[in-house]
N, C-alpha and C positions, 0 to 999 in steps of 0.2 A: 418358518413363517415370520418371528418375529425378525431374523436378519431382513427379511421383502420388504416387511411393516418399515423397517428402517431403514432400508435404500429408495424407500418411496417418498418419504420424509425429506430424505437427505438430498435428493435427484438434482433439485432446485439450486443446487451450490455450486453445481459444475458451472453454471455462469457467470458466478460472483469470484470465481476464481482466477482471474486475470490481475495481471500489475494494475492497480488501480489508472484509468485514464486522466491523464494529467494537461494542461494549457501552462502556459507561460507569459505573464504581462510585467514590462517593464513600464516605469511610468518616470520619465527624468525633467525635471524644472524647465521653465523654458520662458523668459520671465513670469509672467505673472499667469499663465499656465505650464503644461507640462505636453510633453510629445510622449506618445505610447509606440511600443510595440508587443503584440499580441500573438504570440504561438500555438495556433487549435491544429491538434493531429488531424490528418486526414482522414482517418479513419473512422473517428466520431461525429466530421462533419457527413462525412457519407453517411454515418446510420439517420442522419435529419435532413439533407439537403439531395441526395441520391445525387450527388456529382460525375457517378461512373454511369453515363447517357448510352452508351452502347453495351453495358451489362461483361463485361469481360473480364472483371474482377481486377482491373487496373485504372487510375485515374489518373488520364494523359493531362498533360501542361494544357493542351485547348480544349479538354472537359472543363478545365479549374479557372482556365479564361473566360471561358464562357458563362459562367455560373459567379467571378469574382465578386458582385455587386450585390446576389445573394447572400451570400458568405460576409462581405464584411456586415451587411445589414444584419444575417441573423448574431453577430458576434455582436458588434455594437449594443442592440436591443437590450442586449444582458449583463450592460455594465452601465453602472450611474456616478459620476463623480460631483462631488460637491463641497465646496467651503464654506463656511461660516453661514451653513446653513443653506447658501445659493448654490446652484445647479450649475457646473461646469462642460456647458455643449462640447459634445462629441464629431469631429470634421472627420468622415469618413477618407478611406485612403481615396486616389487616382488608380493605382494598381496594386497585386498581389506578389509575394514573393514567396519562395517555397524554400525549407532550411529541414538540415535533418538533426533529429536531438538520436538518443540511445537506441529510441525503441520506434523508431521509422517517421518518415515525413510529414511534415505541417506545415501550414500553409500562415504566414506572415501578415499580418492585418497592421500595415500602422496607419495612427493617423493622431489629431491632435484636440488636446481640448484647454476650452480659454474658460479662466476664472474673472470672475467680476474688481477680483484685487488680489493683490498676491497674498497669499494666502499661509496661516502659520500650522496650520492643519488637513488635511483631505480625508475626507470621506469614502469607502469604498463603498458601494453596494454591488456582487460578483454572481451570476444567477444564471451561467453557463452549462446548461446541459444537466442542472439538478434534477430536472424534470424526466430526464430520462435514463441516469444513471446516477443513485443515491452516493457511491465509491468517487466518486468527479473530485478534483482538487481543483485551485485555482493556484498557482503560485504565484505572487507580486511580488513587485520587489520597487519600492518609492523611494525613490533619493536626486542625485544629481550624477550623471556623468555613470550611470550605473553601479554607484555605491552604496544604493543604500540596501537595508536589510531584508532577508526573505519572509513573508508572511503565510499562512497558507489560508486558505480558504475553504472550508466545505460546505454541504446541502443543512448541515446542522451550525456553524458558524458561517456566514457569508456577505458579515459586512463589519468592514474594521474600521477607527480613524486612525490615520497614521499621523504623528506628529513629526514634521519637517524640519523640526532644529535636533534629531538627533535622537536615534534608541537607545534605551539605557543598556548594560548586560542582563540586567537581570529582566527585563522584560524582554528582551531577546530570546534570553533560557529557558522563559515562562511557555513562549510561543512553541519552541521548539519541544518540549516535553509535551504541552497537549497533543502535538503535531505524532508524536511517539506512539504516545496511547493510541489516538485513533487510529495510527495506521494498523497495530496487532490485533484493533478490536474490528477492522474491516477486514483485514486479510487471512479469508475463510482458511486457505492451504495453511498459512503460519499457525491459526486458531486449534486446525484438526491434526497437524502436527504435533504440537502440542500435548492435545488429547493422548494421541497413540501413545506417547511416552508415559501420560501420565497414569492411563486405565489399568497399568502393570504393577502401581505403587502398592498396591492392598494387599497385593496376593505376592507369595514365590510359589516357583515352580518346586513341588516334592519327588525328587531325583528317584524315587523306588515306584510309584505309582505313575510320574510324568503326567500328574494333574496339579492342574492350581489351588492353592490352598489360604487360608486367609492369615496374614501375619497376624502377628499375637497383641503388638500394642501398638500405638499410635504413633509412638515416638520412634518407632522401625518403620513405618509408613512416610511421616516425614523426614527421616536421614536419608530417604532413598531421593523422594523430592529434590531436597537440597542439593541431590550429588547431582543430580539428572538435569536439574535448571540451572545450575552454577555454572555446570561444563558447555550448556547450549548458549549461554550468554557471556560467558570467558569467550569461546568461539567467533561468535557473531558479532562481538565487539571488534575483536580483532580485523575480521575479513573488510566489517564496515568502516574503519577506520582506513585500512591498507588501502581502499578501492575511493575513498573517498578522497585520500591527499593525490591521486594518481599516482597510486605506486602499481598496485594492478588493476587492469579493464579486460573485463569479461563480455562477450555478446549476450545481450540483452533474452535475445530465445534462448540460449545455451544455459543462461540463469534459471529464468524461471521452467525451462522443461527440468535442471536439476533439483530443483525444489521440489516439482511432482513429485521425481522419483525417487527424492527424500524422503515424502511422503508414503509412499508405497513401502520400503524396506522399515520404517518404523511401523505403521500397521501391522504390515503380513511376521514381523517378529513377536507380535502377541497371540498371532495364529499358529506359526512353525518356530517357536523360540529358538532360538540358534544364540542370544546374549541375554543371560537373566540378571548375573551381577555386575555384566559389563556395560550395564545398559548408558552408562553414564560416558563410557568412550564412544558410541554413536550417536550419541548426543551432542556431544563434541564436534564428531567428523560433520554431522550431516551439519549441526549449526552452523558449519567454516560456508556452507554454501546459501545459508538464508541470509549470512552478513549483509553477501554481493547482492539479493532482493531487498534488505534493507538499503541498500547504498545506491538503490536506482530510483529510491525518494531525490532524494539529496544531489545525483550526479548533474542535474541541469540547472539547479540553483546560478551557479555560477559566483560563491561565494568569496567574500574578500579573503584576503589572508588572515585579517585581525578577526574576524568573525568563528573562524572554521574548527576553534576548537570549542567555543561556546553551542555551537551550535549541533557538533556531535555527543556533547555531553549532555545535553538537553535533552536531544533524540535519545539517545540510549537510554539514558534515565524514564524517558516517555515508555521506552518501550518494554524497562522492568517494570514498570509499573502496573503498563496494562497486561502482563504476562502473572507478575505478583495476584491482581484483582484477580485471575481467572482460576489459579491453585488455590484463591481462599474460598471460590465457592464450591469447587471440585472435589478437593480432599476432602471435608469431614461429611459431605454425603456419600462421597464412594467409602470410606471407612466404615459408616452405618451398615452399607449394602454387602459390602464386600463375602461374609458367609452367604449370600444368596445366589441360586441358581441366577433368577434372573440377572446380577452382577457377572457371575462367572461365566456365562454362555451369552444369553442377549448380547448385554454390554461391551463387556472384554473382548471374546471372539466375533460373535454377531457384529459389533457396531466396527469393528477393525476392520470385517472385512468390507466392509460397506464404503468403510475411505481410502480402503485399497483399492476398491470398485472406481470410486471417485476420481482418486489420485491417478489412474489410470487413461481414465477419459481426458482428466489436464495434459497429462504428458502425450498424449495423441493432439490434441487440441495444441500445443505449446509449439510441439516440434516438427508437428506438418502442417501449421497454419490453419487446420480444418476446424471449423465451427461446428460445435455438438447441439442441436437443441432439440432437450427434451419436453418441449409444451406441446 
């Protein structure tokens, strides 16, 4: 009953478990305005615009012709630029263009916007599709000639000024660490990954009985910690950096359905333990495969060269961070808990199998395209 109590709970997550959807706005000098260009997936425009007119689960080039004028309007709407305080009108495009990034096709909005004087600052205000998915990024990128630096944008930050003579590094680094954190603190699979590795810290397994038992002190609680998040982050740095300089590219569903079933094998090993001291070598293995989900933030930046090591150390560092914040609230409640049934049954087995449940329905959802909804 309490594992129902808790997959009833939890149900709600199979939705939020997707690569988070991302846009792409370039914005480059043009004298004393700037020319954009605007990359909205297709896929997000259809959950607002219902672009696919015949229902057939595909959206032809004369669905997205047909509909072009809606589309740049609702995208427009949700961007505001301004200088020095003055409002920088937005010149919708003539036509659309359609381009593929990682993770499938998007539909190209440029068009232009003029400032009252040229200007030593811009303003963003970014407010694309916040309204119907909290997880939405905005990535910009403000310079000239497509050099300048990436920004991100979300429903909780979404309006920057960018200063035009020039990012420093370290506000570059600053950008890219928040950017870190929020990604591990939105991405539920990464979040209940996580978990599964960490709900085993309190207890070993006692080899004569084959029951969970509670370790003795705390500082055996945390050496286990440290092996288990050192090895998933030695891992995941590495894959993320490999995939980031183009050393390797992975498909984008091939990623994230392995991350599912990352997800699954660290679960179901708190159910049928099959690694108890080795818990730190699949931590390892399965981290080499969340790098390449971390690295499909990053992949469509389009990053300069001088940029690209600031800007993964940033990221990485973002993403100890918000991984650090999540084992300092973890640990010393599960350590309280840890002699309790409700710890050793509910939590540990009960709540494992419930993101095995979970983790399940992603890897159906991932690798057959099929939409689960449970409301």
């Amino acid at each position: 009953m309490k594992a129902l109590a808790l997959a009833a709970l939890l149900l709600p997550l199979v939705a939020l478990a997707h690569k988070p959807s991302d846009s792409y706005l370039h914005l480059d000098r043009a004298g004393d305005g700037f020319t954009g260009r605007w990359d909205v997936a297709l896929r997000d425009l259809e959950e607002v615009l219902v672009l696919d007119a015949d229902g057939d689960g595909s959206i032809t080039w004369s669905e997205l012709r047909a509909r072009q004028s809606d589309v740049a309007g609702y995208a427009l709407a949700r961007l505001k630029l301004s200088a020095g305080n003055a409002p920088c009108p937005l010149t919708p495009p003539s036509a659309l263009r359609v381009v593929r990034h990682s993770d499938g096709a998007y539909a190209v909005v440029d068009f232009t916007a003029a400032c009252p004087a040229t200007p030593r600052a811009l303003e963003v205000d970014y407010t694309l599709l916040f309204d119907r998915d909290p997880q939405h990024r905005g990535i910009v990128r403000v310079g000239s000639d497509g050099a300048g630096e990436p920004l991100v944008l979300s429903a909780t930050r979404h309006t920057a000024r960018v200063s035009l003579e020039g990012l420093s590094p370290w506000r570059r680094f600053g950008q890219m660490v928040h950017s870190g954190i929020e990604h591990i603190w939105a991405g539920v699979d990464h979040l209940l990954f996580l978990l599964a590795l960490l709900l085993p810290s309190v207890l070993r397994r006692d080899r004569a009985s084959g029951r969970w038992v509670p370790v003795g002190d705390f500082g055996s609680a945390m050496k286990d910690v440290v092996k288990v998040v050192s090895a998933f982050t030695l891992a995941h740095s590495l894959t993320l950096s490999a995939a980031s300089l183009g050393w390797v590219a992975l498909p984008s569903r091939l990623v994230e359905s392995a991350i599912a079933a990352s997800v699954i094998v660290a679960a179901l090993n708190n159910v049928f333990p099959l690694m108890d001291r080795t818990r730190w070598l699949a931590a390892f293995a399965l981290g080499l495969l969340h790098g390449f989900g971390f690295a499909s933030v990053l992949a469509d930046l389009e990053l300069p060269a001088g940029s690209l090591a600031v800007t993964l150390f940033g990221f990485n560092v973002g993403v100890e961070l918000g991984q650090l914040a999540c084992v300092a609230v973890f640990l010393p409640v599960a350590f309280v808990l840890r002699d309790t049934r409700v710890y050793r049954q509910a939590l540990l087995v009960g709540g494992s199998a419930v993101i095995a449940l979970l983790a399940c329905a992603w890897l159906w959802e991932r690798a057959f395209g099929v939409v689960l909804n449970f409301t």
